[in-house]
MARBATI-462397 format. One record per atom (N, C-alpha, C, CB): atom name; z negated, y negated, x; residue in one letter; residue number from 1. Coordinates in Angstrom, 3 decimals. Atoms other than C-alpha are relative to their C-alpha. Glycine has a CB too. Example, Ala and Ser with C-alpha at 12.3 -4.5 7.8 and 13.67 -1.06 7.14 Angstrom:
BEGIN
<r><name>N</name><zz>0.000</zz><yy>1.190</yy><xx>0.890</xx><resn>A</resn><resi>1</resi></r>
<r><name>CA</name><zz>-7.800</zz><yy>4.500</yy><xx>12.300</xx><resn>A</resn><resi>1</resi></r>
<r><name>C</name><zz>0.000</zz><yy>-1.200</yy><xx>0.900</xx><resn>A</resn><resi>1</resi></r>
<r><name>CB</name><zz>-1.246</zz><yy>-0.027</yy><xx>-0.992</xx><resn>A</resn><resi>1</resi></r>
<r><name>N</name><zz>0.060</zz><yy>1.190</yy><xx>-0.820</xx><resn>S</resn><resi>2</resi></r>
<r><name>CA</name><zz>-7.140</zz><yy>1.060</yy><xx>13.670</xx><resn>S</resn><resi>2</resi></r>
<r><name>C</name><zz>-0.730</zz><yy>-1.090</yy><xx>-0.770</xx><resn>S</resn><resi>2</resi></r>
<r><name>CB</name><zz>1.415</zz><yy>-0.462</yy><xx>0.414</xx><resn>S</resn><resi>2</resi></r>
END
This chain:
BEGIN
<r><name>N</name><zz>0.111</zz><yy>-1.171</yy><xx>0.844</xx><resn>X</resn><resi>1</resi></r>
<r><name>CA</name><zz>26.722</zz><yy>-92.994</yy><xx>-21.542</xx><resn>X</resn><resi>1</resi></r>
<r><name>C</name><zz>0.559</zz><yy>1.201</yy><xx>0.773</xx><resn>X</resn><resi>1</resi></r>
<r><name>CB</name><zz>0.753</zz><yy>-0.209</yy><xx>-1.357</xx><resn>X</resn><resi>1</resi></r>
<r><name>N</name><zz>-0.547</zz><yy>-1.039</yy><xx>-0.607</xx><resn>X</resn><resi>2</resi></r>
<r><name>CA</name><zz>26.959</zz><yy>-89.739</yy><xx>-20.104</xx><resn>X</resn><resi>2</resi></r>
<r><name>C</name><zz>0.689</zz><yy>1.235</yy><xx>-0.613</xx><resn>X</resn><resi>2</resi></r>
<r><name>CB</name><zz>-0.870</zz><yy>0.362</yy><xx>0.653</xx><resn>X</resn><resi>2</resi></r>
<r><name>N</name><zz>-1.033</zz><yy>-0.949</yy><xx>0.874</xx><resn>X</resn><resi>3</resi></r>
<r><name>CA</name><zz>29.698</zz><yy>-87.202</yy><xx>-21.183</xx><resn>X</resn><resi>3</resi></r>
<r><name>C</name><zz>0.109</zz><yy>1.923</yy><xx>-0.056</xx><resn>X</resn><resi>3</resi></r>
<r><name>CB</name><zz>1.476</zz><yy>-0.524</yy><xx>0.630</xx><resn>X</resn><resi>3</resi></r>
<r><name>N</name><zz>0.609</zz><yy>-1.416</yy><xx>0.474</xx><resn>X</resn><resi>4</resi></r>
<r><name>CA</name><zz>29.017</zz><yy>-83.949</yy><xx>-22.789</xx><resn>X</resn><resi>4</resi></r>
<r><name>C</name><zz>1.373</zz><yy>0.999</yy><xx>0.360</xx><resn>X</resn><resi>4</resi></r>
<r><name>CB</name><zz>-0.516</zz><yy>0.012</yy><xx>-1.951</xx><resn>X</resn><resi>4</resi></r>
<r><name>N</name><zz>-0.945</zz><yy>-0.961</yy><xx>0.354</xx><resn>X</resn><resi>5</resi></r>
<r><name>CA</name><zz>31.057</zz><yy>-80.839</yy><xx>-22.329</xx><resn>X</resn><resi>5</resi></r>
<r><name>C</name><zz>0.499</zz><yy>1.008</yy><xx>-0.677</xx><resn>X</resn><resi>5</resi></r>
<r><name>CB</name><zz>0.096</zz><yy>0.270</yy><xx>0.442</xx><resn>X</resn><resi>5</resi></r>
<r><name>N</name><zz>-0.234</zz><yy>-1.263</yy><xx>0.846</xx><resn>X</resn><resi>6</resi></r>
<r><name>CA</name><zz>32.851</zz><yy>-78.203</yy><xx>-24.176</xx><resn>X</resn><resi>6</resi></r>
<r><name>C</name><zz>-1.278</zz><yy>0.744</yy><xx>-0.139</xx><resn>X</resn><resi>6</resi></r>
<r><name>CB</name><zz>1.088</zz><yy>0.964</yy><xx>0.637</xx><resn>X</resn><resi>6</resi></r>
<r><name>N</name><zz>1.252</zz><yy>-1.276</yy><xx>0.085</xx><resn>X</resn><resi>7</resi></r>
<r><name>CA</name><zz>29.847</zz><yy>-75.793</yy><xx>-23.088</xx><resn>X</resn><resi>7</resi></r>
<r><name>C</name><zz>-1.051</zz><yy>-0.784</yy><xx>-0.620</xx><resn>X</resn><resi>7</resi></r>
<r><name>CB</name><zz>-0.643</zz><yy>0.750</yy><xx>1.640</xx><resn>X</resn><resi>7</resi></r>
<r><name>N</name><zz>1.047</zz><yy>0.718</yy><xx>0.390</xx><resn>X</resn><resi>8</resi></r>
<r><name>CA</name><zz>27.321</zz><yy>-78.318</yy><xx>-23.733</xx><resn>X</resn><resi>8</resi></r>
<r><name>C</name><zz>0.451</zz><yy>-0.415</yy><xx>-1.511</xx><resn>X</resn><resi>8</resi></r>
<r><name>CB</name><zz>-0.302</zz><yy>-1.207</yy><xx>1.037</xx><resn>X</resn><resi>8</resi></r>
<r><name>N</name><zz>-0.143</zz><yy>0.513</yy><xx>1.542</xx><resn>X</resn><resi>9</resi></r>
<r><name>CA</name><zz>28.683</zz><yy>-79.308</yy><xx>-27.122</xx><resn>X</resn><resi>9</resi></r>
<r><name>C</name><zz>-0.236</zz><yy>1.538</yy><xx>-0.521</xx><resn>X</resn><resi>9</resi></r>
<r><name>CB</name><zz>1.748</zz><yy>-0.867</yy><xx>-0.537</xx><resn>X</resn><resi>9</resi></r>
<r><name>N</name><zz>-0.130</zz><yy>-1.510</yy><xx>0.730</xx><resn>X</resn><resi>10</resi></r>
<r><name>CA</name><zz>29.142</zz><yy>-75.237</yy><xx>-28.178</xx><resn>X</resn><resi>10</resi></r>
<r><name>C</name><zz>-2.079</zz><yy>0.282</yy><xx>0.168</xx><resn>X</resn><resi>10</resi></r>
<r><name>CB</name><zz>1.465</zz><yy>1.578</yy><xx>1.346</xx><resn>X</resn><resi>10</resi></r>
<r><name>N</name><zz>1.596</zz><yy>-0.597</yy><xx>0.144</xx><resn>X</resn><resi>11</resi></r>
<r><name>CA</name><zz>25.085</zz><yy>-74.651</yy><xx>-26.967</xx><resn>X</resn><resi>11</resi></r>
<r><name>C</name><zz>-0.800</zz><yy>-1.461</yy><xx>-0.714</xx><resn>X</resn><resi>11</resi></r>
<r><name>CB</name><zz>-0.846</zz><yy>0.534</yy><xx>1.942</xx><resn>X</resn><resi>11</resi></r>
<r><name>N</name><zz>0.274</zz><yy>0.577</yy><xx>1.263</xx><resn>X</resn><resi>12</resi></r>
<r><name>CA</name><zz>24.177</zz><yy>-77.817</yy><xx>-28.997</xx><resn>X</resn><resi>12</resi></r>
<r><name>C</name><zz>-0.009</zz><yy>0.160</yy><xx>-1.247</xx><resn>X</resn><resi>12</resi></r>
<r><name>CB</name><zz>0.387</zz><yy>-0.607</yy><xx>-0.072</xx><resn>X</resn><resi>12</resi></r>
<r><name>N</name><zz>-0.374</zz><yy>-0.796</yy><xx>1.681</xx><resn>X</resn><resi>13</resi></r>
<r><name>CA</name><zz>25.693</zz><yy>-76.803</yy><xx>-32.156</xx><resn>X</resn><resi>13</resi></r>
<r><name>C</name><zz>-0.976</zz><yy>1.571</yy><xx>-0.603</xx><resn>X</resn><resi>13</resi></r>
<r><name>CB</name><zz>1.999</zz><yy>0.691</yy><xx>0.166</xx><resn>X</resn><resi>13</resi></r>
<r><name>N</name><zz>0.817</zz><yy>-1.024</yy><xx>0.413</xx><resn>X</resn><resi>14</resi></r>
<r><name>CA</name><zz>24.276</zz><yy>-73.318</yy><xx>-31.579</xx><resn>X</resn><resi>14</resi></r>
<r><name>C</name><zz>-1.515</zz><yy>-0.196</yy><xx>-0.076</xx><resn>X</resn><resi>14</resi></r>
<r><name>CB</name><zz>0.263</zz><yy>1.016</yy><xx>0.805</xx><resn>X</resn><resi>14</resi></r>
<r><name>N</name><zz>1.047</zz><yy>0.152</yy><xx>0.245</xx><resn>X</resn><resi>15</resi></r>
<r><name>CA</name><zz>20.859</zz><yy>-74.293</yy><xx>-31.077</xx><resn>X</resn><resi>15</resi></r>
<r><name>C</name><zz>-0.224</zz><yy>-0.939</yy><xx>-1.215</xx><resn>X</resn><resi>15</resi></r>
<r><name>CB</name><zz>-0.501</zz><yy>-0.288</yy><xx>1.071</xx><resn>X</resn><resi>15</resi></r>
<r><name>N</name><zz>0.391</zz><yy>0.390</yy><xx>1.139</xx><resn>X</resn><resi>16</resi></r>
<r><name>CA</name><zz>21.077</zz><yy>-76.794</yy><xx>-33.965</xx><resn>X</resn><resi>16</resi></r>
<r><name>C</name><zz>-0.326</zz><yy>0.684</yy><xx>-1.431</xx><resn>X</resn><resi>16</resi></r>
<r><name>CB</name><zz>0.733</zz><yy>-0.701</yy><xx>-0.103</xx><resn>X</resn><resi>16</resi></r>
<r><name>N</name><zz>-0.116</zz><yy>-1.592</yy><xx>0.584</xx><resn>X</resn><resi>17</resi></r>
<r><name>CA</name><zz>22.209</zz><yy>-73.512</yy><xx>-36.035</xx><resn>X</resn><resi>17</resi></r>
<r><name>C</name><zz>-1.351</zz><yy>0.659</yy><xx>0.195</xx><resn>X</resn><resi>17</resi></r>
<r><name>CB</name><zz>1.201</zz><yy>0.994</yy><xx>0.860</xx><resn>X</resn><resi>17</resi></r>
<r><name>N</name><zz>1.543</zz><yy>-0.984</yy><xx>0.291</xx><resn>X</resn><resi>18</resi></r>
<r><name>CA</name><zz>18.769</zz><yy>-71.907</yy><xx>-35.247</xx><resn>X</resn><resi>18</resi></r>
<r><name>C</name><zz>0.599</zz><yy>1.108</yy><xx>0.626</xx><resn>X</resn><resi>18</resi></r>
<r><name>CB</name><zz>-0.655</zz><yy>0.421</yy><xx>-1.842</xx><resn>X</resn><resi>18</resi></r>
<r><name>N</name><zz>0.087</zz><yy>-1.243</yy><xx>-0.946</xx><resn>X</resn><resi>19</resi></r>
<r><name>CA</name><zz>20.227</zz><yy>-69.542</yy><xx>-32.491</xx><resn>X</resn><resi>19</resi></r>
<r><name>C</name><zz>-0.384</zz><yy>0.448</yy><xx>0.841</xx><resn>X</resn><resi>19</resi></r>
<r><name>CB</name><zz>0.520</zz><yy>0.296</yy><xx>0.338</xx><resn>X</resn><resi>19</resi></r>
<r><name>N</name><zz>0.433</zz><yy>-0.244</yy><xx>-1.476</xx><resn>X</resn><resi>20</resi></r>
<r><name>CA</name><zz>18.513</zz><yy>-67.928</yy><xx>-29.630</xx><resn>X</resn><resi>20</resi></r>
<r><name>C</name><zz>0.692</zz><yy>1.328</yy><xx>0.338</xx><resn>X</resn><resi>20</resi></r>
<r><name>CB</name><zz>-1.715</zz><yy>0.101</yy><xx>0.222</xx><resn>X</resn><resi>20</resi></r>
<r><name>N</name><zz>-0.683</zz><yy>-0.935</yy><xx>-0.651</xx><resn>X</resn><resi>21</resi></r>
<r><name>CA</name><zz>20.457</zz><yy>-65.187</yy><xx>-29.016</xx><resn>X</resn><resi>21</resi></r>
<r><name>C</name><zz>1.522</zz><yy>0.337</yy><xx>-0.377</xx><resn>X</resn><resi>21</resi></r>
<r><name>CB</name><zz>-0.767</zz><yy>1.077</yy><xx>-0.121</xx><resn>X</resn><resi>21</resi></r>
<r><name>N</name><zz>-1.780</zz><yy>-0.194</yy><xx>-0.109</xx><resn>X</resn><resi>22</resi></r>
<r><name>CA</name><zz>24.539</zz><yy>-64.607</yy><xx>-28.246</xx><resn>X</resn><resi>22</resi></r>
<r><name>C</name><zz>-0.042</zz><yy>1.103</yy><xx>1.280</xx><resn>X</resn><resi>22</resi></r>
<r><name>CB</name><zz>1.109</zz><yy>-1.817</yy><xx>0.519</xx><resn>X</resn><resi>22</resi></r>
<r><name>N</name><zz>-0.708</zz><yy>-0.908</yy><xx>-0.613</xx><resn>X</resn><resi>23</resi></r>
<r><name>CA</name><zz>26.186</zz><yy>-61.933</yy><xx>-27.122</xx><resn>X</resn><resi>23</resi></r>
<r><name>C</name><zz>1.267</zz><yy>-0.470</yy><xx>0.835</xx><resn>X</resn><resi>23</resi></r>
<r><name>CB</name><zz>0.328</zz><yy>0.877</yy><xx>-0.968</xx><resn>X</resn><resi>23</resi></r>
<r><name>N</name><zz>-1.268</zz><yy>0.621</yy><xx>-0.849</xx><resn>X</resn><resi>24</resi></r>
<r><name>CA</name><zz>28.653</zz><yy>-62.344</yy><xx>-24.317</xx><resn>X</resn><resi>24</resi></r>
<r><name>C</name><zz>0.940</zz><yy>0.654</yy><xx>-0.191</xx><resn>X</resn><resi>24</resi></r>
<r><name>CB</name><zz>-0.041</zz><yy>-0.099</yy><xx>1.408</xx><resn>X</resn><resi>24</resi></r>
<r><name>N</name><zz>-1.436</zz><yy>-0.349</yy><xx>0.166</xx><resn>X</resn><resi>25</resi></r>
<r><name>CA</name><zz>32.110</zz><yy>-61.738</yy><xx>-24.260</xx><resn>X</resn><resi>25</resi></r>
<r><name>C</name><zz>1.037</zz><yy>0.168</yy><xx>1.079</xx><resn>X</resn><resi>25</resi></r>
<r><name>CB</name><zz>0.490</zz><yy>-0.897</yy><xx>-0.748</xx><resn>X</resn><resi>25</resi></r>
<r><name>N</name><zz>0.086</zz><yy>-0.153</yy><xx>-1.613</xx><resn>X</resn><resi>26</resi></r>
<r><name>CA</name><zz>33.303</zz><yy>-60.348</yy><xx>-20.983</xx><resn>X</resn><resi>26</resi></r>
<r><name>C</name><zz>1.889</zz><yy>-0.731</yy><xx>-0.286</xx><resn>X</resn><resi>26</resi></r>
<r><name>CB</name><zz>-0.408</zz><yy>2.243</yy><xx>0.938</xx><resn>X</resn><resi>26</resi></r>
<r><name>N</name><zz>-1.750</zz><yy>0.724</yy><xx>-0.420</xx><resn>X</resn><resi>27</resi></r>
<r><name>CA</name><zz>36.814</zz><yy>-62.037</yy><xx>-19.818</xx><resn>X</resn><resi>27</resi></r>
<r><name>C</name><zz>0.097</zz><yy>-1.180</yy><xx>0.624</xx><resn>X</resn><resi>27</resi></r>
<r><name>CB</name><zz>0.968</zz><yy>-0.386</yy><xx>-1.262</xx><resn>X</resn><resi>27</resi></r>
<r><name>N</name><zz>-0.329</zz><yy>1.179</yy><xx>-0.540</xx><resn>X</resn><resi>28</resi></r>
<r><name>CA</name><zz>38.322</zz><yy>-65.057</yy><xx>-18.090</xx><resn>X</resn><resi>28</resi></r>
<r><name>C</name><zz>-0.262</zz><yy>-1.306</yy><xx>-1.092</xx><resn>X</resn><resi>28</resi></r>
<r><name>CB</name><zz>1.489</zz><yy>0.163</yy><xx>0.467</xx><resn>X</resn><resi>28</resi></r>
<r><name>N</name><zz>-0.686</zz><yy>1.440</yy><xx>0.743</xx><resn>X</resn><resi>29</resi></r>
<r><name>CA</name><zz>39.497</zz><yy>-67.304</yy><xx>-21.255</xx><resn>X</resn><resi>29</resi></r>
<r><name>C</name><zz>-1.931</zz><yy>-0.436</yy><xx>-0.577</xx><resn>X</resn><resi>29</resi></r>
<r><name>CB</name><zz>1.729</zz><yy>0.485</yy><xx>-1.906</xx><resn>X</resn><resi>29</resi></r>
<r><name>N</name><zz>1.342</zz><yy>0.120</yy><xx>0.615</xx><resn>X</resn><resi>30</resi></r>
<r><name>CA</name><zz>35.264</zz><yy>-67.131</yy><xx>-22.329</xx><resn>X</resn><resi>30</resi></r>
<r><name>C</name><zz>-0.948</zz><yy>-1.187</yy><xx>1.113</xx><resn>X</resn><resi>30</resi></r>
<r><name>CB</name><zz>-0.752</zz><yy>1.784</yy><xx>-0.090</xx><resn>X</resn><resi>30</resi></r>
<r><name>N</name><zz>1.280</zz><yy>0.704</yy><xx>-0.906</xx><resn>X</resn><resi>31</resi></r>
<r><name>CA</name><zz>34.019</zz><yy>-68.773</yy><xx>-18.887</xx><resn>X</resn><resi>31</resi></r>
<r><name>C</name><zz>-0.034</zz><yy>-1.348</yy><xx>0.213</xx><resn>X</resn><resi>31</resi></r>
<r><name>CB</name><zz>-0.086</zz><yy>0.470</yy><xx>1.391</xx><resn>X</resn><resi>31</resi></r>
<r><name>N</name><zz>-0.280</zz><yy>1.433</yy><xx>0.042</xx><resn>X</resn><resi>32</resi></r>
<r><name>CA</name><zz>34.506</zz><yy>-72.272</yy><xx>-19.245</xx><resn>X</resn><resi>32</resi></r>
<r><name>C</name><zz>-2.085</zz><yy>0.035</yy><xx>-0.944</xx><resn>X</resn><resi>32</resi></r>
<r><name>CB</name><zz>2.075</zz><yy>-0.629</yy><xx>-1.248</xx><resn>X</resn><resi>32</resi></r>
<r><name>N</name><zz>1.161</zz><yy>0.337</yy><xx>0.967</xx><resn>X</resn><resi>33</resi></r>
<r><name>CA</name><zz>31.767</zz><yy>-72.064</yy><xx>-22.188</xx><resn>X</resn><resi>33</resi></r>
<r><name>C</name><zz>-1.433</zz><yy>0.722</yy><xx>0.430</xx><resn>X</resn><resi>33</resi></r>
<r><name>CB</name><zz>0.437</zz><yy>0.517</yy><xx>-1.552</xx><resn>X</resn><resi>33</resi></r>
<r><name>N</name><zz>1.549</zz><yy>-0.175</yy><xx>-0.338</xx><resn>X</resn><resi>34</resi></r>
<r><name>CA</name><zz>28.991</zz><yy>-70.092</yy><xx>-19.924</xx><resn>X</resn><resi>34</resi></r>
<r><name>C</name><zz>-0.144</zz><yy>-1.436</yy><xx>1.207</xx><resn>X</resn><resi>34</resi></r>
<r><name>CB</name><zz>-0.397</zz><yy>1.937</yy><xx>0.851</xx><resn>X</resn><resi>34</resi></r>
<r><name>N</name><zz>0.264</zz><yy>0.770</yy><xx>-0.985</xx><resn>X</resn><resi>35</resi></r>
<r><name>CA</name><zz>29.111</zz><yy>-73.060</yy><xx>-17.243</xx><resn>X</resn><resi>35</resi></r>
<r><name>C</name><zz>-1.044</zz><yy>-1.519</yy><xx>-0.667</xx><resn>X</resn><resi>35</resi></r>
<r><name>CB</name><zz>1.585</zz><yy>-0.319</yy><xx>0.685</xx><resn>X</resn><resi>35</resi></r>
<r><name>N</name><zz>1.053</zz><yy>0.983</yy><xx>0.371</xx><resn>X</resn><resi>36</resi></r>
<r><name>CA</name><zz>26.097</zz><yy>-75.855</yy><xx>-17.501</xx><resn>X</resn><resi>36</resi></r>
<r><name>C</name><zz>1.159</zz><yy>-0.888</yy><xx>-0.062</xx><resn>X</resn><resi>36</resi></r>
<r><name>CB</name><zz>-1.383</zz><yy>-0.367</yy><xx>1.031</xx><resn>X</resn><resi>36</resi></r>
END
């Protein structure tokens, strides 16, 4: 089984949500959650 990450769990959720578009959030503590 291969293991999901923070980012990958947060753009799961959002696309389950019915989102295609987010606004970014410029800073350090945010970049964990743009990385594949």
């Amino acid at each position: 089984m291969s293991q999901v990450t923070g980012a990958q769990s947060l753009v799961n959720s959002l696309e389950a949500a019915g989102v295609d578009v987010m606004f970014g959030i410029p800073g350090g503590a945010i970049l964990p959650a743009y990385d594949p």
